[in-house]
C-alpha positions as CSV (number, residue, x, y, z in Angstrom):
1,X,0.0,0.0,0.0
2,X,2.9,2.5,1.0
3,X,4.5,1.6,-3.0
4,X,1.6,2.3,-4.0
5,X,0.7,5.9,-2.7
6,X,4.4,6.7,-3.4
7,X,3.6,5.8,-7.0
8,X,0.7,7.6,-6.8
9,X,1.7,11.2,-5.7
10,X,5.3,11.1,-8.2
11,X,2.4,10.6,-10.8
12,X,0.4,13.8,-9.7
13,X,4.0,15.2,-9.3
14,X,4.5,14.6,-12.9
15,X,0.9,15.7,-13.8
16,X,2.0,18.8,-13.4
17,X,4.4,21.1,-14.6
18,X,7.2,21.8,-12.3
19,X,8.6,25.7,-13.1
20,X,12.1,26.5,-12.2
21,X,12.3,30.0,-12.7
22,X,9.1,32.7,-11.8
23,X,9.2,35.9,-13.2
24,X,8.5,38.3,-10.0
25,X,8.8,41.8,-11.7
26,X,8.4,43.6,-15.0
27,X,9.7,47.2,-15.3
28,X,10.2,49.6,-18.4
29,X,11.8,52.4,-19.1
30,X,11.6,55.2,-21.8
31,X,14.8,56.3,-23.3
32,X,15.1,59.0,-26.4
33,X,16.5,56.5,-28.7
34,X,15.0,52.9,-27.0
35,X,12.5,51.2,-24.8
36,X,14.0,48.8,-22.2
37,X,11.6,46.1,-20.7
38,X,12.9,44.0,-17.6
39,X,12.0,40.7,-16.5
40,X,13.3,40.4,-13.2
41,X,13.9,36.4,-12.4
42,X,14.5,33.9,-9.6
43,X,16.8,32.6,-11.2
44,X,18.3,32.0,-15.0
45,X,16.0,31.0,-17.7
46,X,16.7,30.4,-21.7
47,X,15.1,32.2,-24.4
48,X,13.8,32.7,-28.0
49,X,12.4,36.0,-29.8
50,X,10.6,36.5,-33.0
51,X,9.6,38.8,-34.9
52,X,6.3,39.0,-36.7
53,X,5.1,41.4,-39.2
54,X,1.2,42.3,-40.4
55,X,1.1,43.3,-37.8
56,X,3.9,44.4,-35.8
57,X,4.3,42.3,-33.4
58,X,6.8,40.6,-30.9
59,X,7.1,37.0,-29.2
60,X,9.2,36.2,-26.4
61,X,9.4,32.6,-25.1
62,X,11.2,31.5,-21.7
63,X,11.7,28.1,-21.0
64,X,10.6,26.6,-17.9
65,X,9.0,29.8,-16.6
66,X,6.1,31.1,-15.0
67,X,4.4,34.2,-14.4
68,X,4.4,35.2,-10.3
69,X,0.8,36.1,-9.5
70,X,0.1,39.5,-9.0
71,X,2.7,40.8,-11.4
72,X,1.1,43.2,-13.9
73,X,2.2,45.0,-17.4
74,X,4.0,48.1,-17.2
75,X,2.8,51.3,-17.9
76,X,3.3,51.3,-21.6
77,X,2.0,55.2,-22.6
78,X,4.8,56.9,-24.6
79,X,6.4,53.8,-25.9
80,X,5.7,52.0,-29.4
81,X,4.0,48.7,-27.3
82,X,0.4,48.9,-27.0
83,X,-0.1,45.8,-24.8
84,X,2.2,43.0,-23.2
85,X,0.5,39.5,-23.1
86,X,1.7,36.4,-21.1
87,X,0.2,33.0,-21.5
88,X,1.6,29.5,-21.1
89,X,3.9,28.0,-23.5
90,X,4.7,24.3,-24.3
91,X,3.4,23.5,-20.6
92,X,5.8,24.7,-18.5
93,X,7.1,28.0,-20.6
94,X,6.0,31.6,-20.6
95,X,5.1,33.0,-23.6
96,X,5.2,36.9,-23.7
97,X,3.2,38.6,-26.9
98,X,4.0,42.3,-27.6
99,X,1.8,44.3,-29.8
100,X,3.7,47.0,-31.4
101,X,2.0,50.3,-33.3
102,X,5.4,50.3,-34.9
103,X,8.4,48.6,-36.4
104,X,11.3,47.9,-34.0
105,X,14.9,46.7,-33.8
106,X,14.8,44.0,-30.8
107,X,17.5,43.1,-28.9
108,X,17.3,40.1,-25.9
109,X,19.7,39.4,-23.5
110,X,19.9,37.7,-20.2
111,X,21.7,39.4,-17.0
112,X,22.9,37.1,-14.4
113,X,22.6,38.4,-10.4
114,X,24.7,41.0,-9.1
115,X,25.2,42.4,-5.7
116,X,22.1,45.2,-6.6
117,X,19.8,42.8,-9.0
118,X,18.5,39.7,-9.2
119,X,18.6,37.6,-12.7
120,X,17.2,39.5,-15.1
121,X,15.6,39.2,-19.1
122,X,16.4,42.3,-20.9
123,X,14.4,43.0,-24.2
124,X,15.7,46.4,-25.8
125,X,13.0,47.8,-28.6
126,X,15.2,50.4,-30.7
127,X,12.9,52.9,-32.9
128,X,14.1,52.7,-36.6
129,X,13.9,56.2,-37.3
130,X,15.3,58.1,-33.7
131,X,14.3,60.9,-32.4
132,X,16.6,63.8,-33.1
133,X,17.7,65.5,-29.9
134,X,17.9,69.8,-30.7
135,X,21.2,70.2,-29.4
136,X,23.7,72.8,-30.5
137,X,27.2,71.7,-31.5
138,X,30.3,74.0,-32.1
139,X,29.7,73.9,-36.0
140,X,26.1,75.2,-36.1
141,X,27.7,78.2,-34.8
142,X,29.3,81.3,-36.0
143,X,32.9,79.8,-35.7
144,X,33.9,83.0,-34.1
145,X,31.7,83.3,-31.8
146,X,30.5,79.7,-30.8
147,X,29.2,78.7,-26.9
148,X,31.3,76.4,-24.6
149,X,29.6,73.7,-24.4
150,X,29.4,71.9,-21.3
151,X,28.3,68.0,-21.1
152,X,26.3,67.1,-17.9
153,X,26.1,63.5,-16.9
154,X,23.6,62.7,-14.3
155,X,25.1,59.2,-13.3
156,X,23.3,55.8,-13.4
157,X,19.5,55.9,-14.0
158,X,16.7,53.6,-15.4
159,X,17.6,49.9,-14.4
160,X,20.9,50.9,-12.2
161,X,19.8,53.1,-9.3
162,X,23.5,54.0,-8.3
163,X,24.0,54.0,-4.6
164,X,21.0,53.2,-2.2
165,X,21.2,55.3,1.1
166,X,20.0,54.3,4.9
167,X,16.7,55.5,3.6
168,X,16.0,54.0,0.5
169,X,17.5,57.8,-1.5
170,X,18.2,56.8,-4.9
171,X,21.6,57.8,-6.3
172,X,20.0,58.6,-9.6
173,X,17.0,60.7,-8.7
174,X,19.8,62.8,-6.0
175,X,22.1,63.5,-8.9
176,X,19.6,64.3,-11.7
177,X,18.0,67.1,-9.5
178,X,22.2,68.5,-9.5
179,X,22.3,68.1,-12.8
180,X,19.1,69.8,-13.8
181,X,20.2,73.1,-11.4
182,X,23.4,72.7,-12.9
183,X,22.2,73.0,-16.3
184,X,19.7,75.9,-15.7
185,X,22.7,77.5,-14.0
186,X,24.5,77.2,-17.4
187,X,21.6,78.1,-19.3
188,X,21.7,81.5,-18.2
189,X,25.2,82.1,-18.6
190,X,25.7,84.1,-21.8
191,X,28.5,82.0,-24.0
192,X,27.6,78.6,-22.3
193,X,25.6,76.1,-23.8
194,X,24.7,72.8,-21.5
195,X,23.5,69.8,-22.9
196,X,22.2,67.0,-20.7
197,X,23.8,63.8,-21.3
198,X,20.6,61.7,-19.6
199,X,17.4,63.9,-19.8
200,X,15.2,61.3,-17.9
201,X,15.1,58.0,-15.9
202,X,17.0,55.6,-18.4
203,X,20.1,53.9,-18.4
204,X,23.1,55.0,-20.4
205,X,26.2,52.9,-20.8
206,X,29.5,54.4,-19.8
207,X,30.9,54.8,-23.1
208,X,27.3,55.7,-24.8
209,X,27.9,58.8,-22.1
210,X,31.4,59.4,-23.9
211,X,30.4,58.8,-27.3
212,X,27.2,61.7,-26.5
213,X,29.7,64.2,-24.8
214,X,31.7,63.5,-28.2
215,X,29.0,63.6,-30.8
216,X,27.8,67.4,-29.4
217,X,31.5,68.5,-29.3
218,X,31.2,69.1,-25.7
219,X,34.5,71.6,-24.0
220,X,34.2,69.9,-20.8
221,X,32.5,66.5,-19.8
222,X,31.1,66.0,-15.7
223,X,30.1,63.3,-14.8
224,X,28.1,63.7,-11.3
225,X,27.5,60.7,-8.7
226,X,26.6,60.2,-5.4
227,X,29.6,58.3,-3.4
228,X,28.7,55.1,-1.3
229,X,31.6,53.0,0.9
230,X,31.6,50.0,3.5
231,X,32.3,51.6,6.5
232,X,28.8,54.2,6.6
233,X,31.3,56.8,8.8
234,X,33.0,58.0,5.2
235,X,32.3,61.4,4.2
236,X,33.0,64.7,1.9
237,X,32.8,65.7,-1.4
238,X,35.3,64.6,-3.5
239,X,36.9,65.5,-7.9
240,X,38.0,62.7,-9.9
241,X,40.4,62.6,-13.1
242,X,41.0,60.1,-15.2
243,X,44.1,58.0,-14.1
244,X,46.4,56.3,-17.0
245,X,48.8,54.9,-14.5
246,X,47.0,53.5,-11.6
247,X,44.5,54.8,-8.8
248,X,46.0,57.9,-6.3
249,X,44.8,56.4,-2.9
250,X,42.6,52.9,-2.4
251,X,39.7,55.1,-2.2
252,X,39.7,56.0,-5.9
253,X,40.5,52.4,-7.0
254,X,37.4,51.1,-4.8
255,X,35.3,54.2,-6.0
256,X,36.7,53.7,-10.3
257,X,36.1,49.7,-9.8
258,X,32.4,50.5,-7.9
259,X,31.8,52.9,-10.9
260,X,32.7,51.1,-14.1
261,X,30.7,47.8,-12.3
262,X,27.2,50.1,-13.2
263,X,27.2,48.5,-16.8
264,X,26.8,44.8,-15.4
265,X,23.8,46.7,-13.5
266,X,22.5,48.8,-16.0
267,X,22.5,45.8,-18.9
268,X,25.9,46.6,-21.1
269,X,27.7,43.8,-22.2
270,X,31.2,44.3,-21.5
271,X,32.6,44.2,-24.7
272,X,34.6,47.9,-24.4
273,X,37.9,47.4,-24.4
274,X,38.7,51.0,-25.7
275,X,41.2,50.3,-28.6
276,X,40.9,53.4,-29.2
277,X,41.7,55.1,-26.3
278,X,44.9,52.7,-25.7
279,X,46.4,54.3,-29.1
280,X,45.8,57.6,-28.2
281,X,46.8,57.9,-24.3
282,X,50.7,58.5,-25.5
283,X,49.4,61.3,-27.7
284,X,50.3,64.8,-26.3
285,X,46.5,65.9,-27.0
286,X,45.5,63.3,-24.1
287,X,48.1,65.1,-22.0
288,X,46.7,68.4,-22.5
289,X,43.4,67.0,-22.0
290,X,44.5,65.4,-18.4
291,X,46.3,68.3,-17.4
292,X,42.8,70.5,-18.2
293,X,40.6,67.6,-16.5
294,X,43.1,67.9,-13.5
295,X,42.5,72.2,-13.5
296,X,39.2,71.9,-14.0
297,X,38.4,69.4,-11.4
298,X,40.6,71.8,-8.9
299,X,38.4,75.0,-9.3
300,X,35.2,73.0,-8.8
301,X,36.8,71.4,-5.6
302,X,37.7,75.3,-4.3
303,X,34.3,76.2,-4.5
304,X,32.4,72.5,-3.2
305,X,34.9,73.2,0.3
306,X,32.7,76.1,0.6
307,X,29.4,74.4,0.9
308,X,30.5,70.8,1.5
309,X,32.8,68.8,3.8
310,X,35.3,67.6,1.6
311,X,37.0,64.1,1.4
312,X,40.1,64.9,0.0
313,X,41.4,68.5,-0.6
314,X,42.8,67.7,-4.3
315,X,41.6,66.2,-7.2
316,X,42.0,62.3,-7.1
317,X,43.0,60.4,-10.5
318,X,41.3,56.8,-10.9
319,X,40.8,54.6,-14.3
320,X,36.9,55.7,-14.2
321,X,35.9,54.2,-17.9
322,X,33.4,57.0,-18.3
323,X,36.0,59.7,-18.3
324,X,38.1,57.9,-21.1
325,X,37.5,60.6,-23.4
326,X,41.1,61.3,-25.4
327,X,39.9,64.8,-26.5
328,X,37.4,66.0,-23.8
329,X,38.3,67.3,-20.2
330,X,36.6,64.6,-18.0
331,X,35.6,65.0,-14.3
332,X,33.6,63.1,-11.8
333,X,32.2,65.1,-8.8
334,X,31.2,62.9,-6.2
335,X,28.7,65.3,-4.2
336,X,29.0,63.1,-0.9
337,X,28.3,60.0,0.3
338,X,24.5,58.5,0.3
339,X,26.0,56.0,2.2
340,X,26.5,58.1,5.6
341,X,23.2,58.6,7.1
342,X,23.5,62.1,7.6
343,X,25.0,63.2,4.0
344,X,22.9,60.8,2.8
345,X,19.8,63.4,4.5
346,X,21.5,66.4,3.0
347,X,21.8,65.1,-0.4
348,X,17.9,64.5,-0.6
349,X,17.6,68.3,0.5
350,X,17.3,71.0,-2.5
351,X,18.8,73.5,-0.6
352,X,22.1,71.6,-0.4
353,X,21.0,70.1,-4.2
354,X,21.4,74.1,-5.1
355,X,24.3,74.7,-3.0
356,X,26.4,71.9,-4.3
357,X,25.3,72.6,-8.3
358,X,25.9,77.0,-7.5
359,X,29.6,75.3,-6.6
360,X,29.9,73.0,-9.6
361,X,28.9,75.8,-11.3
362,X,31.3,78.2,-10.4
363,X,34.4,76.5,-11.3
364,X,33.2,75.6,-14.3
365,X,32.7,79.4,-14.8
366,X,36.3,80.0,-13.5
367,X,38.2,77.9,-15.3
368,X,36.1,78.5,-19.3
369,X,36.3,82.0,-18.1
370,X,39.7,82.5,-17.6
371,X,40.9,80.1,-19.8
372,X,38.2,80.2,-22.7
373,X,39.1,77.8,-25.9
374,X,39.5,79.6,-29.0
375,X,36.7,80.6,-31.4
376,X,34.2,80.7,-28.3
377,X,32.0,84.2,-27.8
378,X,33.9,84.2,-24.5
379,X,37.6,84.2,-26.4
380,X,36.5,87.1,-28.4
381,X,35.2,88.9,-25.4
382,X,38.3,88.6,-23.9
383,X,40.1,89.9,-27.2
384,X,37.6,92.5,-27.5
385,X,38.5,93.7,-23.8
386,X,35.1,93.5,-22.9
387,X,34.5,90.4,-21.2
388,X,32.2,90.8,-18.5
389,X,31.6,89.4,-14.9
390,X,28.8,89.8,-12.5
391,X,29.7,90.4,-8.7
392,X,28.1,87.6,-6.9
393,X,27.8,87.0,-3.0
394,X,31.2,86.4,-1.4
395,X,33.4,88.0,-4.3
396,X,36.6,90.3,-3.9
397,X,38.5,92.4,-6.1
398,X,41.3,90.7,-5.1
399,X,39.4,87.1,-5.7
400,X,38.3,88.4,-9.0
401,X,41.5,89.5,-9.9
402,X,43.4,86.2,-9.1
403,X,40.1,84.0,-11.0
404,X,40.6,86.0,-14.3
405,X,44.7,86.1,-13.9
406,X,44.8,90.3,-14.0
407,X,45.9,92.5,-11.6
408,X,44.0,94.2,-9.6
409,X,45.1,98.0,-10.0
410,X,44.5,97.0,-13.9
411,X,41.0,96.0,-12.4
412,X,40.5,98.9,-10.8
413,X,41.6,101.2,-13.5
414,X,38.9,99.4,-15.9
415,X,36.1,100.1,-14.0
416,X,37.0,103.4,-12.1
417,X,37.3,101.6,-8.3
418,X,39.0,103.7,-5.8
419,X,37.5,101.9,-2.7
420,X,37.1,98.3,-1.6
421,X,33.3,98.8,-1.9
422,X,31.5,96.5,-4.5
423,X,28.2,95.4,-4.8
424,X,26.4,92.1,-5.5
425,X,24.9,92.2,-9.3
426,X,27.3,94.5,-10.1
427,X,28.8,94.5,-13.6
428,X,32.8,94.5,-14.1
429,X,34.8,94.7,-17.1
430,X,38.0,92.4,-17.4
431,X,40.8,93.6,-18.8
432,X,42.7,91.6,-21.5
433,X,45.8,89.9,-19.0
């Protein structure tokens, strides 16, 4: 009787199908050029895709795979899917059915469990014809007269979150809101242009970042992140440069490795090995381009000790694969660490958001202003001797005078100043140095 119940319940066992894999989550995101969909798995799972046509339409087939109840379509307004399907396949499969309203180039690929995800199914839906950003480049302008354009990179987004602090504060969401001051900041700034680098909550690989920075003919590139450690009593803001020759202190190497990991998060195969770059780092125009990253990054540090703690009082060099751009001066500004509960409380505040983007800002402004490449509006101010600067809060004559590398009687002279008095919103004239 006892073989016989055992016989019994492995052949209701074997009635049924027996899933390996559920899939417990399906997000999507909405980038300018793509549509990302993510199956999030308990584990990893095979796959096939077709494509169908008349209509558009595509199919996506797990093996051994189940959807977990409860779990609902994404919100699919804005994107060319008009409804995700899931039904049984083969008995114990998953069949996913996406209707489309247009044609697509799909791409599937399956992510295996990190320290921040679990396995995941990755289908990518590139438009065939993408949408054309407006942004201004260096030749749709006079070439005499041309902005400076400065690339903001709001790091991580979409499927990598970046850092995670005490209280759930999402790296991304904390350093978009710096970027977006930071590029209203610039906005207003005659002779600047800023172009966002990520404009909403998507993933970007680290050398799609590059390639962007490269395509608009950016003069600077920043990068801006949100620094997490082990040990939650680190603190301060910190500047990072691209290293060719090994990290400065164990701090950057943990931070560069921590950084360039993002692509196994965000979904990137790793399939960079920048030939280019290698060819190009013994070139004397990567040398300029350090030594300008290195200046750069020193006037934003100045002004971040004014509103920040800082970690380190120089600019720190690490191999950081998104600031591998031969041709571009590259920093990363870590703003603080989400990882220490009480930066991690500031950073979520807009007042310190502000503070820390006013500073950002302001050695940018510096450096381009003092030092302003050729062809640019500000170059031919400066020829012109009428470049102009607007006394803000906290200014000298004698700060303004060391900034824009003149002296201070020639300062003086310019603008008729006997006294010591000047006044916020006040409009100076540099001479040429």
């Amino acid at each position: 009787m006892g073989r016989t119940w055992i016989g019994a319940m492995l052949g209701m066992l074997l009635a049924f199908p027996a899933w390996a894999v559920e899939v417990h989550d399906v997000r999507l995101w909405r980038a300018p050029d793509h549509t990302r969909i993510v199956f999030d798995l308990t584990g990893p799972a095979k796959h096939k895709l077709v494509v169908l046509q008349n209509p558009d339409r595509l199919v996506l087939d797990v093996a051994n795979t189940r959807m977990k109840g409860g779990v609902g379509p994404p919100k699919l307004a804005g994107t060319p899917v008009t409804s995700l399907r899931t039904m049984p396949h083969e008995g114990n499969g998953l069949r996913v059915v996406l209707e489309l309203n247009t044609g697509v180039n799909p791409r599937s690929f399956f992510l295996g469990a990190n320290q921040q995800a679990s396995d995941r199914l990755v289908l990518d839906l590139y438009d065939r014809a993408p949408q054309q950003q407006a942004v201004a480049t260096k030749r749709e302008q006079h070439s005499d007269k041309r902005d400076i354009i400065i690339a903001i990179d709001a790091g991580h987004g979409g499927e990598d979150p970046g850092a995670i602090g005490p209280n759930r504060q999402r790296e991304k969401h904390i350093v978009m809101a710096i970027a977006k001051e930071l590029n209203a900041l610039l906005q207003a700034d005659k002779g600047f242009r800023p172009t966002m680098i990520r404009t909403g909550d998507y993933y970007i690989s680290l050398r799609g970042r590059r390639d962007l920075a490269r395509q608009r003919q950016a003069d600077l590139f920043v990068s801006i992140h949100a620094d997490a450690f082990n040990r939650r009593e680190a603190h301060g803001a910190s500047v990072y440069a691209l290293s060719t020759q090994g990290a400065t202190s164990t701090a950057a190497s943990y931070l560069a490795e921590r950084e360039n990991a993002s692509d196994l998060v965000g979904g990137v195969t790793l399939s960079d090995k920048d030939d280019v770059l290698a060819g190009v780092l013994a070139d004397l125009s990567m040398t300029s381009t350090l030594d300008n990253s290195l200046k750069i990054g020193s006037k934003v540090l100045r002004h971040m000790d004014s509103v920040a703690k800082l970690h380190k009082t120089s600019v720190e060099q690490a191999g950081f694969a998104v600031l591998k751009s031969p041709d571009i001066p590259s920093i990363l500004v870590e703003t603080g660490f989400i990882s220490n509960p009480s930066e991690s409380q500031l950073l979520s505040t807009t007042a310190y958001q502000k503070k820390m983007a006013r500073a950002i800002h302001a050695g940018i402004r510096d450096w381009f202003l003092a030092h302003p490449p050729s062809g640019t509006l500000v170059a031919w101010q400066r020829q012109q001797n009428g470049q102009q600067y607007t006394i803000a809060r906290g200014d000298t004559l004698s700060g303004i005078a060391e900034r824009f590398k003149v002296s201070e009687s020639d300062l003086r002279n310019r603008n008729g100043i006997s006294g010591e008095k000047i006044m916020v919103g006040q409009k100076l004239l540099i001479p040429t140095s």
